[in-house]
C-alpha positions in Angstrom: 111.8 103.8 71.8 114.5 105.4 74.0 118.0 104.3 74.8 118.2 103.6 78.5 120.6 102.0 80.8 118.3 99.9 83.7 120.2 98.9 86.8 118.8 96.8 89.4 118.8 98.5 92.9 117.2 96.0 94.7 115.9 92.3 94.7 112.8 91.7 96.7 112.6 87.6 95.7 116.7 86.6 97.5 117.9 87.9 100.6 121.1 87.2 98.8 121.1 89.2 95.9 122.3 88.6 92.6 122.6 90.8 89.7 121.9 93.4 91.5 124.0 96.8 90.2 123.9 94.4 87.4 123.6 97.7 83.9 120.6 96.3 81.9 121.1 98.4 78.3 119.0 98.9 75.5 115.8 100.1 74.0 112.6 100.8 76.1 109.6 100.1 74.3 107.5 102.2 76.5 107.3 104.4 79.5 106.6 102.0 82.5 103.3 102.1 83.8 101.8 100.4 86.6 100.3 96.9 85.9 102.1 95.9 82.9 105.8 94.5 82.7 108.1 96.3 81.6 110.3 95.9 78.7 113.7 96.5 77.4 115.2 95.3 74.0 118.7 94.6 74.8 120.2 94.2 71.5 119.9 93.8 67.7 119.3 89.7 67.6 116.0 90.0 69.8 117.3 89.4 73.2 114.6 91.0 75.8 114.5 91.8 79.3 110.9 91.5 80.7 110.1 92.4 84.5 107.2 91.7 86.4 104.2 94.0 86.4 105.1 97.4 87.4 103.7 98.9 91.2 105.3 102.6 90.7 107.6 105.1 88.8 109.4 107.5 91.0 110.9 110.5 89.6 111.5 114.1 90.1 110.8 117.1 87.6 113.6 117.1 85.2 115.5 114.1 86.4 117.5 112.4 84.5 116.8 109.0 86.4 113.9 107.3 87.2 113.2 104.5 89.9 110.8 101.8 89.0 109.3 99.5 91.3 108.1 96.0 90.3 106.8 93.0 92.0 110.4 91.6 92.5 112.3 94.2 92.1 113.5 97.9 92.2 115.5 99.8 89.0 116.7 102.5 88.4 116.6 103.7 84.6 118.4 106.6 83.0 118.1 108.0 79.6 120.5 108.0 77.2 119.3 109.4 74.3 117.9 112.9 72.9 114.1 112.6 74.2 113.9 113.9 77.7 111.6 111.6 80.8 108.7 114.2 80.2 108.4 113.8 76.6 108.3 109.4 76.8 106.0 110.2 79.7 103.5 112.5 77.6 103.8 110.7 75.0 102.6 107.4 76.1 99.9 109.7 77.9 98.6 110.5 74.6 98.9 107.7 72.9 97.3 105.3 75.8 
């Protein structure tokens, strides 16, 4: 798990957009990968914030942000704690 800070860039569902630039912080279970929802724990008591299935991850070579696109939506997550994008990356390669 890594602390992260998700902010909404862009809402593909409303022309008129709400929430978006709306900070989403907390705890990523995983590194996003395409197909699967992605999922951040947004405090002790449980609360969750699920997206829709993942179409790409965007990033650069030592980025501190990342841009994830999902079916209704675009974020934009960056890292807050110690383990850099590489290392969550690498390690979900290994483990998955």
């Amino acid at each position: 798990m890594v602390n992260v800070t998700a902010t909404k860039i862009r809402d593909n569902t409303r022309p008129a957009s709400s929430g978006v630039g709306r900070p989403y912080s907390g705890y990523l279970i995983s590194f996003p990968t395409v197909g699967r929802g992605m999922v951040i724990f947004r405090d002790p008591s449980g609360h969750r914030m699920v997206t829709t299935p993942v179409r790409r991850v965007l990033s650069e070579f030592g980025a501190v942000d990342i841009y994830v696109e999902t079916e209704n939506s675009v974020y934009r997550l960056r890292f807050r704690s110690a383990p850099s994008v590489e290392a969550a990356a690498s390690s979900t390669v290994k483990s998955g």
